[in-house]
MDTraj code that builds the backbone (N, CA, C; nanometers):
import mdtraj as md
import numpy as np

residues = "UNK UNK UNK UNK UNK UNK UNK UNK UNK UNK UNK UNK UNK UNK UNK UNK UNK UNK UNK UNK UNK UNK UNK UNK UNK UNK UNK UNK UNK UNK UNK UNK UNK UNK UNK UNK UNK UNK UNK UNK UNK UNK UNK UNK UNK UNK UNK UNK UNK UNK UNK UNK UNK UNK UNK UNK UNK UNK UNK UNK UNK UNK UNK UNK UNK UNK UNK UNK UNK UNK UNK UNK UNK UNK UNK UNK UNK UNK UNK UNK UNK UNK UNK UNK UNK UNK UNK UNK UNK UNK UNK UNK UNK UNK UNK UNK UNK UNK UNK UNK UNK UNK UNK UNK UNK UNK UNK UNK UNK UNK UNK UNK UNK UNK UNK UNK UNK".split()
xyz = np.array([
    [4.3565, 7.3823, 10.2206],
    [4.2634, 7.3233, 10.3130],
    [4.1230, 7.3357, 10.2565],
    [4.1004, 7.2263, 10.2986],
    [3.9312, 7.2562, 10.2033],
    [3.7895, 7.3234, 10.2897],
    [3.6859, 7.3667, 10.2054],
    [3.5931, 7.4507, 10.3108],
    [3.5360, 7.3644, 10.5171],
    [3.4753, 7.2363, 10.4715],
    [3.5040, 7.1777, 10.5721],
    [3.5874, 7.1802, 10.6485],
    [3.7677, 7.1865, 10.6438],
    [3.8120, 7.1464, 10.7396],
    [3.8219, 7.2903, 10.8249],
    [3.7949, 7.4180, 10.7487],
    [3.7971, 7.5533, 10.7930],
    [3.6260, 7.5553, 10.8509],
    [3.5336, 7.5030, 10.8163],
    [3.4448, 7.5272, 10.9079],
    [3.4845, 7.4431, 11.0807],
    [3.5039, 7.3217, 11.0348],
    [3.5567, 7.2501, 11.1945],
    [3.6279, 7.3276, 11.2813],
    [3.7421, 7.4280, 11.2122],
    [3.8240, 7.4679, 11.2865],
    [3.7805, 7.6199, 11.3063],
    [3.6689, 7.6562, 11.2767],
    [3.6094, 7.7944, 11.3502],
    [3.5322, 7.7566, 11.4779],
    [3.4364, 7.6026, 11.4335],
    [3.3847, 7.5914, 11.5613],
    [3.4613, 7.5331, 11.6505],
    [3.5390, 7.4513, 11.6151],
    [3.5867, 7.3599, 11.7400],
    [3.7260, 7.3855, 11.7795],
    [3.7841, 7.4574, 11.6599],
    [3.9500, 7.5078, 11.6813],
    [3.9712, 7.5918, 11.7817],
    [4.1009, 7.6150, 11.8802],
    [4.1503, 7.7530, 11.9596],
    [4.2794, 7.6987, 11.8790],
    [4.3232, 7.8712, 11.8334],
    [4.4592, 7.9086, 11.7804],
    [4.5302, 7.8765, 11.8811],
    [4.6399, 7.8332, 11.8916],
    [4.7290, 7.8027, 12.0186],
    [4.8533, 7.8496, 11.9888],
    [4.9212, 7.8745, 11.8515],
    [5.0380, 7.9328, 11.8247],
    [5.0497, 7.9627, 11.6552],
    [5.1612, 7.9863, 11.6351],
    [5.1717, 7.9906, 11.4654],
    [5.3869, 7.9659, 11.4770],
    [5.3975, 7.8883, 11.3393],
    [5.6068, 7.9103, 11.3216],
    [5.6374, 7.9805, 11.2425],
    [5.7063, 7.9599, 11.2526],
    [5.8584, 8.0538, 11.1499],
    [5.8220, 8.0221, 10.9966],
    [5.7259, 7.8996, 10.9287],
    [5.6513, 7.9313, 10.7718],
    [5.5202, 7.9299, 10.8091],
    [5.4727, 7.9456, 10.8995],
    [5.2795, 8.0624, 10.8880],
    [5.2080, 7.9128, 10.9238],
    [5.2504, 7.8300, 10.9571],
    [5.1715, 7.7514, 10.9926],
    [5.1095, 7.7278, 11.1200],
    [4.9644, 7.7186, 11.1362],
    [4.8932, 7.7542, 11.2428],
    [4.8529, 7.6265, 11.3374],
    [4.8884, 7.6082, 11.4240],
    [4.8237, 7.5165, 11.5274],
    [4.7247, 7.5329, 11.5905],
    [4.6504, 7.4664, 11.6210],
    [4.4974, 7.4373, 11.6845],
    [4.4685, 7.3172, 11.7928],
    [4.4079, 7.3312, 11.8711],
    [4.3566, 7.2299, 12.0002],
    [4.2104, 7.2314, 12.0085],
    [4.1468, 7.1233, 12.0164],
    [3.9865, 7.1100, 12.0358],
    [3.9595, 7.1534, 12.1440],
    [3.8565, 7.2713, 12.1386],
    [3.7975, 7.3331, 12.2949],
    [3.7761, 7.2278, 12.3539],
    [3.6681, 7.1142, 12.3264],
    [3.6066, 7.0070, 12.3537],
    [3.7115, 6.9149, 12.3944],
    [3.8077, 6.8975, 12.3716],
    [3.9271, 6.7897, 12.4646],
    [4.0384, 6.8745, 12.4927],
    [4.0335, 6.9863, 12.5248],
    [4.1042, 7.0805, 12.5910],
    [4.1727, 7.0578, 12.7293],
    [4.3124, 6.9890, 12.7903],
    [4.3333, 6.9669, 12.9182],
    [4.2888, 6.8231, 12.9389],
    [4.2305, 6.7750, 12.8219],
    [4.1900, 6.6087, 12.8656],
    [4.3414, 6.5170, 12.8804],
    [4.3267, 6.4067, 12.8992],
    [4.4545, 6.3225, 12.8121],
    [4.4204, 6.3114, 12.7121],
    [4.4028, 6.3379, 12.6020],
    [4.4048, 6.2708, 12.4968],
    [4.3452, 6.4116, 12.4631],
    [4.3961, 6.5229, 12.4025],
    [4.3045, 6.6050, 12.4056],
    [4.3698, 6.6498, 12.2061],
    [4.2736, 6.6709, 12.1068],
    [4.2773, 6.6596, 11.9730],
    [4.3777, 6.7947, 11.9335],
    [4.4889, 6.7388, 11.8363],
    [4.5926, 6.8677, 11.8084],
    [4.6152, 6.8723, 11.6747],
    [4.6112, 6.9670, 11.5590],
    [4.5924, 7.0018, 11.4221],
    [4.7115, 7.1026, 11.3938],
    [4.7122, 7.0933, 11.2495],
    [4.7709, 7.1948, 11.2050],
    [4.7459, 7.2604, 11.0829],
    [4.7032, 7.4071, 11.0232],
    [4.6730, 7.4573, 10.9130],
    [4.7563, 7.4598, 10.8277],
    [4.8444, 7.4200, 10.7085],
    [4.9514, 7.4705, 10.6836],
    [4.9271, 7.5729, 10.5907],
    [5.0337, 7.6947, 10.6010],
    [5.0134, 7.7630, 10.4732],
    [5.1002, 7.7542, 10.4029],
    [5.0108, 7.7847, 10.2122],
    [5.0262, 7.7223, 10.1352],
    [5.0349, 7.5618, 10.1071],
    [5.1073, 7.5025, 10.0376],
    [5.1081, 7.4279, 9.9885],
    [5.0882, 7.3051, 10.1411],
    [5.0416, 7.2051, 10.1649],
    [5.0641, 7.0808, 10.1796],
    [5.1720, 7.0557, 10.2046],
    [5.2627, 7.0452, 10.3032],
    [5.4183, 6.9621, 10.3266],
    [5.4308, 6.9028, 10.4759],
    [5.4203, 6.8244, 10.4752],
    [5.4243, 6.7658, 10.6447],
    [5.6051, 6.8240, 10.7081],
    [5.6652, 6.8545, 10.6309],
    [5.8191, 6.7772, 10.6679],
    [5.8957, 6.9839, 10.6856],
    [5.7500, 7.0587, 10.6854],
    [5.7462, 7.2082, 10.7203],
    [5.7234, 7.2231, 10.8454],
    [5.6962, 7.1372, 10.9328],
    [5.6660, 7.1065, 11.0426],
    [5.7859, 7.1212, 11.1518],
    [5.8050, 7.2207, 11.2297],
    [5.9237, 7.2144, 11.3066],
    [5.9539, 7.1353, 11.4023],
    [6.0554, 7.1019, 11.4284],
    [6.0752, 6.9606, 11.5284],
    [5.9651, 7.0265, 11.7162],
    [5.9807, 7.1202, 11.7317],
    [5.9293, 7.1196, 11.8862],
    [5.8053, 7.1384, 11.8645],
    [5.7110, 7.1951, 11.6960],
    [5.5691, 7.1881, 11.7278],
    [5.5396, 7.0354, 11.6633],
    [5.5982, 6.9739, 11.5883],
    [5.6011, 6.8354, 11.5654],
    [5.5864, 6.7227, 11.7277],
    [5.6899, 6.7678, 11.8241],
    [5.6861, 6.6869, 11.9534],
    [5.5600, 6.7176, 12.0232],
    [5.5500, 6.8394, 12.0198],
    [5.3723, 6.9258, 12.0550],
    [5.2642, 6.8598, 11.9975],
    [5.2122, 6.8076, 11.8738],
    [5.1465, 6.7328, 11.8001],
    [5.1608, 6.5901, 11.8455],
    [5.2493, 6.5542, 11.8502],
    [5.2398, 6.3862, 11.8699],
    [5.2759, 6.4056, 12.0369],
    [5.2016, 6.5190, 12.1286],
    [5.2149, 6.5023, 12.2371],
    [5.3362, 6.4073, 12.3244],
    [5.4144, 6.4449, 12.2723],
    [5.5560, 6.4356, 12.3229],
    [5.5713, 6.5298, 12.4563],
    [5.5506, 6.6478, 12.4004],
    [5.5460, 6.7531, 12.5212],
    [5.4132, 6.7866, 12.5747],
    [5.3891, 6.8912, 12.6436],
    [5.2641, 6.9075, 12.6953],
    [5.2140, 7.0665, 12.6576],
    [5.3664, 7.1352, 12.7009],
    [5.3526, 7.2614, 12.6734],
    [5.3470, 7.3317, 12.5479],
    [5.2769, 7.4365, 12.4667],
    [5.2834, 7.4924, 12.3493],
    [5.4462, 7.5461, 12.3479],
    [5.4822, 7.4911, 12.2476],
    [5.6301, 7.5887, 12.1772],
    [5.5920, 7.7220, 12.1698],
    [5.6931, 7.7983, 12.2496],
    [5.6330, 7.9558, 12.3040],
    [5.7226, 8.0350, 12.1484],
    [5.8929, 8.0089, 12.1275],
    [5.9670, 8.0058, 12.0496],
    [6.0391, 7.8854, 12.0028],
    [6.1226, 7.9456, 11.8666],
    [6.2377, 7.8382, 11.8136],
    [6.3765, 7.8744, 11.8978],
    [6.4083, 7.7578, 11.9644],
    [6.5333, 7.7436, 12.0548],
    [6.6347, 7.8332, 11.9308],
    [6.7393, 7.8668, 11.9582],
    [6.8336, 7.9477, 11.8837],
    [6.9036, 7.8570, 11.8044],
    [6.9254, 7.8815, 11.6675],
    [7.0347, 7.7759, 11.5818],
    [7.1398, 7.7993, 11.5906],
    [7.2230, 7.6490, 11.5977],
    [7.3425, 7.6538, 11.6747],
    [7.4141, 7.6353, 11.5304],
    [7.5463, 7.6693, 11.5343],
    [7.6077, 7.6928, 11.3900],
    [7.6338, 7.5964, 11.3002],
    [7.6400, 7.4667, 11.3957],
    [7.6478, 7.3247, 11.2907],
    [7.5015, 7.3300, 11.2209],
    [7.3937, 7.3309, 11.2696],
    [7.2511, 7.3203, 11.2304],
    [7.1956, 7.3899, 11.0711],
    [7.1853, 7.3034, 10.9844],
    [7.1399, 7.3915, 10.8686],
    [6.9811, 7.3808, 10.8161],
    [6.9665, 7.5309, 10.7628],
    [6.7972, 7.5823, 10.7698],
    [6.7531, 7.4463, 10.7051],
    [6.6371, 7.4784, 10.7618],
    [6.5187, 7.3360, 10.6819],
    [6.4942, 7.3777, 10.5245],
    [6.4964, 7.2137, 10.4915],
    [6.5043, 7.2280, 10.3693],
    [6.4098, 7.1178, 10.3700],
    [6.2600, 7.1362, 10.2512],
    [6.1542, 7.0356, 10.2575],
    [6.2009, 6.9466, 10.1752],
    [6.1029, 6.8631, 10.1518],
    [6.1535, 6.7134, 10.1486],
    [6.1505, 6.7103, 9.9758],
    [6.2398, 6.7064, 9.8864],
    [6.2708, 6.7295, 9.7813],
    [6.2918, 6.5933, 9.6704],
    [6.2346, 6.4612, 9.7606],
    [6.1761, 6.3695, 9.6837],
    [6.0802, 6.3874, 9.5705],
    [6.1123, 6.3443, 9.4591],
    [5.9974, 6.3653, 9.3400],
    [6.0443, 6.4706, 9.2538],
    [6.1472, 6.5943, 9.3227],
    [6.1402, 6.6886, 9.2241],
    [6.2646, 6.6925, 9.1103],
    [6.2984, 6.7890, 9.0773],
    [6.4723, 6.8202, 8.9975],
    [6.5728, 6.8615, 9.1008],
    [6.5545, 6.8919, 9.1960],
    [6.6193, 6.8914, 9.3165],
    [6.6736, 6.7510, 9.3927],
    [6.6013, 6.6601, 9.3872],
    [6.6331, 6.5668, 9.4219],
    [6.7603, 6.5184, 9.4300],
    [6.8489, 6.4209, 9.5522],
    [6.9607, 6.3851, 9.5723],
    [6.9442, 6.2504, 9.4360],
    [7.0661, 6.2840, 9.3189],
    [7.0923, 6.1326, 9.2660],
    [7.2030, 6.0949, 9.2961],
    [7.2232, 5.9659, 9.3224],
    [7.3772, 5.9790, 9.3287],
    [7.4582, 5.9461, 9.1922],
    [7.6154, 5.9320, 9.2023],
    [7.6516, 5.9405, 9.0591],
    [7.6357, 5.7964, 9.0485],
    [7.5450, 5.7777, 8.8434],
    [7.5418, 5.7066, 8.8057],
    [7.4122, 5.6851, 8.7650],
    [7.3257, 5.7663, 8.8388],
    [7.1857, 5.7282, 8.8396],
    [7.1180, 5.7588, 8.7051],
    [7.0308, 5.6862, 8.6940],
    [7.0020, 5.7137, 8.5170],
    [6.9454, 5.8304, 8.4916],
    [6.9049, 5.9370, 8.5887],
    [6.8980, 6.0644, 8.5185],
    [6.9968, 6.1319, 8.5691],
    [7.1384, 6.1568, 8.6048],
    [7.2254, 6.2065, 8.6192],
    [7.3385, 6.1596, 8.5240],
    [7.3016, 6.0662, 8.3909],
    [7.3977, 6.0544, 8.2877],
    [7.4232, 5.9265, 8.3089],
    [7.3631, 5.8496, 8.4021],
    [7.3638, 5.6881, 8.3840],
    [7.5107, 5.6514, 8.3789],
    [7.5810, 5.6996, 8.4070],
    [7.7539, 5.6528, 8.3426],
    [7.8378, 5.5745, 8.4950],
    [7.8110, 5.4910, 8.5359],
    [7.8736, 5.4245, 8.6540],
    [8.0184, 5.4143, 8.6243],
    [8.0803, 5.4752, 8.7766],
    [8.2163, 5.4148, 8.7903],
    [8.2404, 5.2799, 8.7140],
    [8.3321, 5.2666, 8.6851],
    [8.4372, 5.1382, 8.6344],
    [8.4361, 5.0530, 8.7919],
    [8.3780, 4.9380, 8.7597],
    [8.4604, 4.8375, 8.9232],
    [8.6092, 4.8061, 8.9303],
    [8.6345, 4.8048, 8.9897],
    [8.7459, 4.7630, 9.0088],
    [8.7913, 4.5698, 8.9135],
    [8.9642, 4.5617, 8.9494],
    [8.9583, 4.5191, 8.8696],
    [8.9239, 4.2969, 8.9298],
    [8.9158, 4.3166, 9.0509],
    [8.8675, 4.1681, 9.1210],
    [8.7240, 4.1649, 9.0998],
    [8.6812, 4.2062, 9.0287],
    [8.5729, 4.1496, 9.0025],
    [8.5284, 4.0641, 8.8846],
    [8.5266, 3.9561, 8.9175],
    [8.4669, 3.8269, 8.8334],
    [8.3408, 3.7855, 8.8223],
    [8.2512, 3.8201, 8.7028],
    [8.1048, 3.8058, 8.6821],
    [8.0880, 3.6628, 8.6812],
    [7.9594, 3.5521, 8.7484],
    [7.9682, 3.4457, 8.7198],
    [7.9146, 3.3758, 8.6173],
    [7.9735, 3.2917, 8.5464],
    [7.9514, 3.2207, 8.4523],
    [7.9166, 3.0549, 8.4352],
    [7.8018, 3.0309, 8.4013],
    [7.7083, 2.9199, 8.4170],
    [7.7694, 2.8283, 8.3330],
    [7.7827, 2.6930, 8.3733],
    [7.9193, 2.5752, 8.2929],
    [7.8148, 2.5275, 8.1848],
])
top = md.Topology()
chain = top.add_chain()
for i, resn in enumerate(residues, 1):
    res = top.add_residue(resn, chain, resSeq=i)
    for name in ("N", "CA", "C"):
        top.add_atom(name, md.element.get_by_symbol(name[0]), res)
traj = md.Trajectory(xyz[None], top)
C-alpha cells in the first residue's frame, strides 16, 4: 500500500475487522451508517483480490450490512482457498498445452480434414 493510501486511512479509516490472511477492513467515519457509506480493504502483503473471503467480499460490495464477526465453519466437501494461480508455474494446463509437452491426443479415427477441389 502506498504512503497516501495509509495516510487516508488514519484520518478517515475505522478498523472494523481483520480475516483469517491479516487482511484489514475499514469504513469511512464520514459515510458511516449512510446508504452508501465507503468500504476498503488493506491487504497484507502482497496485492491479491481473490484473498478476499467470500462473507467480507459480500460485506464490501454491501451485499450484507453487518460486519463478518467470524468464518462460518468448513464443511468437509469445502477446500482451503487457494489464490488465483493464473500467470504462474502452478497454473492449470490442460494436456497438450504447449508448455506441458505440446503432445495432443490422437483424434479419433472419423475425422476428415477438409480439402479444397
Amino acid at each position: 500500500m502506498s504512503f497516501g493510501t495509509r495516510v487516508f486511512t488514519w484520518l478517515h479509516g475505522e478498523h472494523v475487522g481483520t480475516d483469517e490472511f491479516g487482511n484489514r477492513y475499514y469504513v469511512d467515519k464520514r459515510t458511516k451508517g449512510k446508504q452508501r457509506e465507503r468500504r476498503w480493504v488493506l491487504y497484507k502483503g502482497i496485492p491479491e483480490a481473490s484473498k478476499v473471503p467470500p462473507e467480507w467480499n459480500a460485506w464490501l460490495h454491501r451485499t450484507i450490512v453487518q460486519v463478518p464477526v467470524s468464518r462460518a465453519p468448513q464443511r468437509p466437501w469445502q477446500k482451503p482457498h487457494v489464490p488465483n494461480l493464473t500467470g504462474t508455474d502452478l497454473a492449470y494446463r490442460p494436456p497438450g498445452h504447449i508448455l506441458k509437452g505440446g503432445a495432443r491426443a490422437p483424434g479419433s479415427g472419423d475425422y476428415e480434414p477438409w480439402v479444397p477441389n
